[in-house]
C-alpha positions in Angstrom: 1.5 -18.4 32.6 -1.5 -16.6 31.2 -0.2 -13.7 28.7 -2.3 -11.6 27.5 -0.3 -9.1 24.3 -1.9 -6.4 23.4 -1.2 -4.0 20.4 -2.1 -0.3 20.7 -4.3 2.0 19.0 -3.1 3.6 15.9 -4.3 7.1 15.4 -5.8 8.1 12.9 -3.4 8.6 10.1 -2.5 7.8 6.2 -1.2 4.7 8.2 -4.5 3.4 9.9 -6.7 3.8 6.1 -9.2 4.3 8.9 -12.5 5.5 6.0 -10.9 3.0 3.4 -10.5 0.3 5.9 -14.3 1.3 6.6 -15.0 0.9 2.8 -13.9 -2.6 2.5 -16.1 -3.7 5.9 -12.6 -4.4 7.5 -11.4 -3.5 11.0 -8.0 -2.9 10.6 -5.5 -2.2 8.3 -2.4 -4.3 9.2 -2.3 -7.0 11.5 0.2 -6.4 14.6 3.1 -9.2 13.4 5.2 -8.4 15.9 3.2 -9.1 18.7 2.1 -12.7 16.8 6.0 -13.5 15.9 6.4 -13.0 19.9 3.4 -15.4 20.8 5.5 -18.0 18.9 8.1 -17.3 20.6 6.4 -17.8 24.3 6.8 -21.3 25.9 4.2 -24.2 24.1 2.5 -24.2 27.9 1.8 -20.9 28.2 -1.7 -19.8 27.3 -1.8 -16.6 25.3 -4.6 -14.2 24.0 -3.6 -11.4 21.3 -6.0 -8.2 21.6 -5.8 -5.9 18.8 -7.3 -2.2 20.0 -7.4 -1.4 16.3 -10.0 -4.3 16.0 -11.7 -4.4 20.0 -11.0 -3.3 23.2 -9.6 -5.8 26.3 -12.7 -7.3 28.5 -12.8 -7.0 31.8 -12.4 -11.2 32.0 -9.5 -10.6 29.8 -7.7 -8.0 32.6 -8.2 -10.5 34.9 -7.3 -13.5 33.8 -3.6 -12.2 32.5 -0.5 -12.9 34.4 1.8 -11.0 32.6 0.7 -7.8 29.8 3.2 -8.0 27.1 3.0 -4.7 24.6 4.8 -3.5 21.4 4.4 -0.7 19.3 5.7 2.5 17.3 6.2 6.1 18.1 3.2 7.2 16.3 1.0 5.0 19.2 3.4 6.6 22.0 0.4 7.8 24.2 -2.3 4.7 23.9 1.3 2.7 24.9 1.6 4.5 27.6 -1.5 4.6 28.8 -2.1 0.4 28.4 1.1 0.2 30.8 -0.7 2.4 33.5 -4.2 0.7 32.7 -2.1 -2.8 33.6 -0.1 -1.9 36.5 -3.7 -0.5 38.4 -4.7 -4.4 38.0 -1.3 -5.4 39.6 0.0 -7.0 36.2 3.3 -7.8 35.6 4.4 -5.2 32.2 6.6 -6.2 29.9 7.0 -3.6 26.7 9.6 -3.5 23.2 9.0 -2.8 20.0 10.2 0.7 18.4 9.0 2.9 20.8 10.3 1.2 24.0 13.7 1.0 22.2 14.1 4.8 21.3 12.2 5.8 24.9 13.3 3.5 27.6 13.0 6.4 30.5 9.4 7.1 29.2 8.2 3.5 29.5 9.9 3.0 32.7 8.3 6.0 34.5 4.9 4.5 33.3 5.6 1.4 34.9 7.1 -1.0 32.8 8.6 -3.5 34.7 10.4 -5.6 31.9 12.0 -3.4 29.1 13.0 -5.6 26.3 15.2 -4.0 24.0 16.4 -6.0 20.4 15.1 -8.3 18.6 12.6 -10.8 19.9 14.4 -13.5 18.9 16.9 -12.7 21.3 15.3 -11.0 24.1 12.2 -13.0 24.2 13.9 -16.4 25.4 16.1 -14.3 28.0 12.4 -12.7 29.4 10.9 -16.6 30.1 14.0 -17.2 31.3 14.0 -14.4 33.8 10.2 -14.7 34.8 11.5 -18.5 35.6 13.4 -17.1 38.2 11.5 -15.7 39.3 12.2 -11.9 38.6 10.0 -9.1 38.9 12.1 -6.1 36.6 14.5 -5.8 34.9 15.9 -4.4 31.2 16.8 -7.3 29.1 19.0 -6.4 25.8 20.7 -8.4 22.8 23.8 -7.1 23.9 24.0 -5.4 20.0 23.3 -8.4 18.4 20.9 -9.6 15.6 19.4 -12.7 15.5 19.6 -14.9 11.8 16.1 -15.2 10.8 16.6 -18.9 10.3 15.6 -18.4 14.5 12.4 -17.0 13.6 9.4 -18.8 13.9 6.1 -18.8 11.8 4.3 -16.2 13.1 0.9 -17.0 15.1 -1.5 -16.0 12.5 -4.2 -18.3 13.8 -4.6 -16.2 17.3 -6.1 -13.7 15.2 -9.3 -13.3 12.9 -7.0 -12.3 10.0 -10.6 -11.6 8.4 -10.5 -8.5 9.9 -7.4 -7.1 8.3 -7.3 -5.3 5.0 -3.7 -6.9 4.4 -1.8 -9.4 5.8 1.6 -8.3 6.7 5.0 -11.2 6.5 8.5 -10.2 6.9 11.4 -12.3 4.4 14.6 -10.0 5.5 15.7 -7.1 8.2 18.3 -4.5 8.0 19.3 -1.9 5.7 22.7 -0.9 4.3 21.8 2.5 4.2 22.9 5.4 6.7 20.1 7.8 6.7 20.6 10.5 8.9 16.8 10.6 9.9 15.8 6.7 9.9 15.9 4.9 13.1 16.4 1.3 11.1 20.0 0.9 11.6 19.4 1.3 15.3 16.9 -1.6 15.1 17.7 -3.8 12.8 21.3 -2.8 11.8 22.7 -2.6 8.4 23.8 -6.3 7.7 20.9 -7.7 5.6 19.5 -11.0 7.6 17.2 -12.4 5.0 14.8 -16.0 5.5 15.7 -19.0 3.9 13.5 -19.1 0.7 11.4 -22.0 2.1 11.1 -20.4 5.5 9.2 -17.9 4.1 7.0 -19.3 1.7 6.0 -21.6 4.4 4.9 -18.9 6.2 2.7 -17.9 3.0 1.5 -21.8 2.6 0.0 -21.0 6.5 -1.9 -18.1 5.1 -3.2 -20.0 2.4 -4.3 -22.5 4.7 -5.8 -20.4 7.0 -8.1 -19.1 3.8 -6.5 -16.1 3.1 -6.7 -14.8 -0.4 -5.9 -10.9 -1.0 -3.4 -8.4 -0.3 -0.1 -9.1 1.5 2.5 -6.6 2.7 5.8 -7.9 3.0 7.3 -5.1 5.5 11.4 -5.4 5.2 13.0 -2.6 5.8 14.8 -2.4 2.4 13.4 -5.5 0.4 15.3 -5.4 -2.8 18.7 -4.8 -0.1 20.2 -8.2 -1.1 19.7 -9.0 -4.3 21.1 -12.1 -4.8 19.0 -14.0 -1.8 15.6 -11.6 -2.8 15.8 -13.1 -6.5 16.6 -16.9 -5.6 13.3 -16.2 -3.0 11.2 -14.7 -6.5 12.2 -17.7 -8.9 10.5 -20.2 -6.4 8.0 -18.1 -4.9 6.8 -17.5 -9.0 6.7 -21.2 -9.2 4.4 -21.2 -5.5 2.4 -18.8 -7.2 1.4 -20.2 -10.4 0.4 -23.5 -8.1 -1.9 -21.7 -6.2 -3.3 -19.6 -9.0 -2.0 -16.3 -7.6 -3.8 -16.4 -4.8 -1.9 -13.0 -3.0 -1.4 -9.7 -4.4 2.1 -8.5 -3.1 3.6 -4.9 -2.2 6.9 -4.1 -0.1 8.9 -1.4 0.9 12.5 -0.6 -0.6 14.8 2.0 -2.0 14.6 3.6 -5.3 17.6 2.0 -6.8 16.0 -0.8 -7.5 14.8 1.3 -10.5 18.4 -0.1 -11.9 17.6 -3.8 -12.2 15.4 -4.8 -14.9 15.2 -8.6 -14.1 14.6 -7.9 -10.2 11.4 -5.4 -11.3 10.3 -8.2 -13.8 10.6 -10.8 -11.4 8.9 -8.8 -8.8 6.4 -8.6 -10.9 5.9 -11.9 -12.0 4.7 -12.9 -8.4 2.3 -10.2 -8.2 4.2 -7.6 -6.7 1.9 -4.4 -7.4 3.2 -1.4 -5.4 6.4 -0.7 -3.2 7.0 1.6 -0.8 9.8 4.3 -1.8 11.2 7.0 0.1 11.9 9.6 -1.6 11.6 12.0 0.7 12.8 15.2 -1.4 13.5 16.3 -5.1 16.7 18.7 -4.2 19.9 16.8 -3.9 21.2 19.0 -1.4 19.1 18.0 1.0 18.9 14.4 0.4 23.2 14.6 0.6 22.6 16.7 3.9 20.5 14.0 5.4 23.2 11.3 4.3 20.4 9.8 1.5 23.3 9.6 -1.0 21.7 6.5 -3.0 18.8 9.4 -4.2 21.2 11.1 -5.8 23.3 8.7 -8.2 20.0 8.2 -10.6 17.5 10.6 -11.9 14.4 10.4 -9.5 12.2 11.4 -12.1 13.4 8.6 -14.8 13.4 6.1 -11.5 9.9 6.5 -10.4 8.5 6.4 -14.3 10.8 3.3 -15.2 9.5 1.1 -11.9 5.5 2.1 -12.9 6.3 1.9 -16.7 7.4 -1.9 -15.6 3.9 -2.8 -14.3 4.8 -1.6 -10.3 2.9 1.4 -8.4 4.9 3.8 -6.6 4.0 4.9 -2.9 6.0 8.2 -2.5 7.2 9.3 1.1 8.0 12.6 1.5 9.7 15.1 3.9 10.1 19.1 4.2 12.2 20.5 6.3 15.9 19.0 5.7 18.6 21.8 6.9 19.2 24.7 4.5 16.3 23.7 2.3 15.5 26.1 0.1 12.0 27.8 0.2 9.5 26.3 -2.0 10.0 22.6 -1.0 6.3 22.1 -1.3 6.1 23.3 -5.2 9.0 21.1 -6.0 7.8 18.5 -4.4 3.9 18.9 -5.8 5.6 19.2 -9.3 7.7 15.9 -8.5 4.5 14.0 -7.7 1.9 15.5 -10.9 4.8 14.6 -13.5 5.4 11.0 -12.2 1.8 9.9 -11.3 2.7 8.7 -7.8 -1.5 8.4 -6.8 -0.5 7.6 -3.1 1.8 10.1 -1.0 2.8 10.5 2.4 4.3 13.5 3.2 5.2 14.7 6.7 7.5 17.5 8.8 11.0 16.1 9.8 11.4 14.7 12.8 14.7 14.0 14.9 14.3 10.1 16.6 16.0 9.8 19.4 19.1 8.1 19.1 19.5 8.4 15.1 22.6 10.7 14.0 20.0 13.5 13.6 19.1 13.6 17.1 22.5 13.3 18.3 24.1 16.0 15.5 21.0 18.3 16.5 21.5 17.5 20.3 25.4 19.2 20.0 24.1 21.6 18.5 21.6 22.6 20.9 18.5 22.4 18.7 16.6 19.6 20.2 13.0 21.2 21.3 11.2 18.6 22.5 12.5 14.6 24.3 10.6 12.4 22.0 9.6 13.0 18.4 5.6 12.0 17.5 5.8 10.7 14.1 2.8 12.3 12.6 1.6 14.1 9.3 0.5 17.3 11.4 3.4 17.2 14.0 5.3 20.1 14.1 9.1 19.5 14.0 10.8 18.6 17.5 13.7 20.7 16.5 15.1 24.2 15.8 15.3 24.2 12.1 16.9 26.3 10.0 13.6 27.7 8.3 11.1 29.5 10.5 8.7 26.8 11.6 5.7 28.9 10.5 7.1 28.7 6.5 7.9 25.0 7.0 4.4 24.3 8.1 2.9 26.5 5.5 4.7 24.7 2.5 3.1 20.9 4.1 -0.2 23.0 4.2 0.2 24.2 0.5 1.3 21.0 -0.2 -1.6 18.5 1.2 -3.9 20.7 -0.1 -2.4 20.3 -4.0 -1.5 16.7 -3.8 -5.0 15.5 -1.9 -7.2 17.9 -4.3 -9.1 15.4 -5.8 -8.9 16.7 -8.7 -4.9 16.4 -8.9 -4.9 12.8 -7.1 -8.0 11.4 -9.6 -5.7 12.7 -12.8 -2.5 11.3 -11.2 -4.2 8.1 -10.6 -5.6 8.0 -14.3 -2.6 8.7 -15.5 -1.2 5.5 -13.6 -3.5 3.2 -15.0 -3.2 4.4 -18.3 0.6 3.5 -17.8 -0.5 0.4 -16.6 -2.7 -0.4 -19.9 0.7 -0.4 -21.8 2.5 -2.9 -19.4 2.4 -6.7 -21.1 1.5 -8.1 -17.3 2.0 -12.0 -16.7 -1.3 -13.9 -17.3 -2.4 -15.5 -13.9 -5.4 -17.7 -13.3 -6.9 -16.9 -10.1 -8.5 -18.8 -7.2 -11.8 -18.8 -7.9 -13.4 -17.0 -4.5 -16.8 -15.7 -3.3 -16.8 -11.9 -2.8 -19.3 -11.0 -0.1 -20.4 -7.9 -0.3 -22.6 -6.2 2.4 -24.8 -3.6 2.9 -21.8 -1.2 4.4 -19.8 -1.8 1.2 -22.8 -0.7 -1.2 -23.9 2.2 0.8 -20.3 2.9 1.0 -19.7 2.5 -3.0 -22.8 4.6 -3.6 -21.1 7.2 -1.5 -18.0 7.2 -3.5 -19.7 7.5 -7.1 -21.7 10.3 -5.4 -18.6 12.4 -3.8 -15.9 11.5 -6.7 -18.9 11.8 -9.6 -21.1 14.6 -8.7 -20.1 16.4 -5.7 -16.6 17.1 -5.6 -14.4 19.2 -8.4 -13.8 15.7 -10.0 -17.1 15.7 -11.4 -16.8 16.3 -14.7 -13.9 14.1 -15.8 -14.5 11.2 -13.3 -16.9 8.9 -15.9 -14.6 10.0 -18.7 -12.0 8.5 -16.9 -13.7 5.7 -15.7 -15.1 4.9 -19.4 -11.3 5.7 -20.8 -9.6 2.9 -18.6 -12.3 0.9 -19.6 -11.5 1.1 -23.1 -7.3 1.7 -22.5 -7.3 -1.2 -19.6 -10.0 -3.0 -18.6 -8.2 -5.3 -17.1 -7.3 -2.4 -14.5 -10.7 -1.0 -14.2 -12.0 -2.7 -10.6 -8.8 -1.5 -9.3 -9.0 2.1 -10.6 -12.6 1.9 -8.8 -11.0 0.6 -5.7 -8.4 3.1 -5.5 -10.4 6.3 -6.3 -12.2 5.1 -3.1 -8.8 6.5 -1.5 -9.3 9.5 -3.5 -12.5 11.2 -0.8 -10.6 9.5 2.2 -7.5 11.2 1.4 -8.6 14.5 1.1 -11.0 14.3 3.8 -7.8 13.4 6.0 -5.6 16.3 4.9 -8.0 18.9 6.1 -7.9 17.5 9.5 -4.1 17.7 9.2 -4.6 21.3 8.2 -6.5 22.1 10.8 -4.1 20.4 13.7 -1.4 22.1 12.2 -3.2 25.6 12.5 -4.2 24.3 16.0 -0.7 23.9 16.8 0.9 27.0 15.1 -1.8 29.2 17.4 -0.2 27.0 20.4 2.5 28.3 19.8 1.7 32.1 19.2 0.1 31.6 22.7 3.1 30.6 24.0 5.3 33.2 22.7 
């Protein structure tokens, strides 16, 4: 059987990094794991191909040579997924779709033509697909029956299909689940909230096949709640510190988890003992009310504030996610959350409308209640809510205006980001001896350098405290300073970005008033 898996295009988002991905002569940002954890998954005597459309389009040879298209993806790539199964059932392919999207919109994929829907865990479903292509079946909807696989089933994933060159960051996976009930978060419908972690060597096996496949760089581990299960995650850090100091630190880590990991010392110092240099948080809002509204009850048993400052105080960069438009917020969510960010020097923010996903206890609370708007929510910065919320829509969208234009002035994110690093001049970091590797560095990266010194040194509002900055960390950490470069190249990108999220916002309000 010739399979051909194909990941879709992501747009253009503070996902996709599309200008910094640019910066660093890369061609994507992530690689697609789930769609190489599924190759490994296939049967040893089927030949497989793995297109990414972030990184080049299918060939024509490619189209015709497949037996069977398999595609997975998210919500946010809802209409390039849609269009691939269209695309494949004109060349008389047999479809076969999961992943997030699938899961949350069977009735969508199915009217585009799907003719397998695999729902769960590929670990699961995947086997029970070969089995029912063996049979010779031509459609169907194959499930895990509500169950989750132990990880222990889940094979190394097929890193070698792909040029992992192309990638800004190489993304691994050590546990699934969270414990959490959000109201908002689809992850409990996924994954479900028993923590199913790797065993420790499992997953630094997995890293020993990176290594040997020459990568050396950055390395998102993507759980859903990393720090979930303590007790397994710190067994994994004592020996992967030991793996680390072999190999001369040859990754730099980052994760995803919640923000009471702010209450354990030795898991933060562990963390970052094997290079762990940002997490993920979702913090979504600074007003309790909301966060106990939307069931985000672990958010309010610490002091945000004190939580965000004591992880980055311990040597590990914040990534802030962000929401307006909770039920009965109170007006001026975008000052209190533009307040939040300035006074704890989170330098990278995602902020975003709330969204009901189908399925999730918000959708089905909001569904009762006769507010659902729209059948599918698009999980994107400039995306309106799908919802009847309890604000006018035009105020909601106004405060994310207001507040992408105060958190992406440069100005604002170059003095958070300073203040960062200056933080991170006080933090006594682990001394690591490093792989000694080339760094090529090409015509795109120097034009694209120049271009940043020019923007963030003489053009834009930052013009005037940029070198001083840039000469303070030198002095205050200069063992920081290529990575403050680095990251003020985020700086330009970033607010470059949040005008065109301003203006399809606008474009969408005047829908809208057309409409009505």
């Amino acid at each position: 059987m010739n399979a051909l898996l194909i990941y879709p295009i992501l747009p253009e988002s503070f996902y996709s990094f599309d200008k910094a991905v640019k910066f660093m002569g890369k061609k994507a940002f992530y690689p697609p794991l789930s769609l190489i954890t599924v190759a490994a998954l296939l049967p040893p005597e089927w030949t497989i191909k793995i297109v990414d459309m972030n990184v080049r389009k299918v060939l024509r040879n490619e189209w015709d040579w497949a037996e069977i298209v398999l595609i997975s993806g998210m919500n946010i790539q809802k209409k390039h997924i849609l269009s691939l199964i269209q695309t494949a059932k004109k060349r008389k392919k047999l479809v076969a779709v999961g992943g997030p999207y699938a899961n949350l919109n069977q009735q969508e994929c199915l009217d585009a033509g799907t003719d397998f829907l695999v729902l769960g865990e590929g670990e699961i479903t995947v086997p029970k697909l070969i089995q029912a292509i063996e049979q010779g079946k031509t459609f169907g909807i194959i499930t895990s029956d509500g169950q989750h696989p132990d990880l222990t089933e889940s094979p190394i994933p097929q890193f070698d299909l792909l040029n992992i060159f192309d990638y800004m960051n190489i993304s691994v996976q050590f546990s699934r689940g969270c414990p959490f009930q959000c109201e908002f978060c689809d992850i409990n419908l996924l994954n479900g909230r028993k923590i199913r972690t790797k065993p420790t060597k499992q997953f630094i096996a997995e890293l020993q096949f990176l290594y040997d496949l020459g990568w050396r760089g950055p390395v998102f581990v993507v759980d859903d709640n990393f720090v979930a299960k303590r007790g397994s995650v710190k067994l994994l850090l004592e020996e992967l510190k030991e793996w680390m100091i072999s190999h001369k630190y040859p990754f730099s880590l980052s994760t995803q988890a919640s923000i009471d990991m702010a209450q354990d010392q030795e898991l933060i110092d562990l963390m970052v003992s094997c290079n762990f240099g940002a997490v993920f948080v979702g913090i979504e809002t600074p007003d309790k009310e909301s966060l106990g509204m939307a069931g985000k009850h672990q958010n309010t048993r610490q002091s945000l504030e004190e939580a965000v400052n004591h992880i980055q105080s311990s040597g590990i960069r914040v990534i802030g996610s962000f929401i307006i438009g909770f039920d009965n917020e109170k007006p001026g969510a975008d000052k209190r959350i533009v307040d939040f960010v300035q006074k704890t020097s989170i330098s990278s923010v995602q902020i975003s409308m709330l969204q009901a996903l189908p399925q999730t206890a918000l959708w089905n609370r909001l569904q009762i209640e006769g507010r659902i708007k729209n059948n599918i929510a698009n999980i994107h910065q400039s995306t309106l809510p799908n919802f009847i919320p309890t604000r006018s829509i035009l105020e909601i969208a106004s405060e994310i205006m207001n507040a992408f234009s105060e958190i992406y002035d440069p100005l604002n994110h170059l003095e958070r980001l300073y203040q960062l690093y200056l933080i991170f001049g006080n933090v006594n970091f682990p001394e690591k001896e490093r792989p000694k590797n080339k760094i090529k560095i090409g015509l795109y990266q120097i034009k694209a350098i120049f271009k940043l010194l020019l923007n963030i040194g003489f053009i834009r509002n930052t013009r005037k405290k940029f070198w001083f900055y840039l000469i303070s960390i030198a002095y205050q950490n200069p063992k920081g300073l290529l990575s403050f470069i680095r990251k003020s190249a985020f700086i330009d990108y970033s607010f470059e970005y949040s005008q065109v999220v301003k203006n399809e916002i606008h474009n969408e309000l005047n829908q809208i008033n057309k409409t009505t």
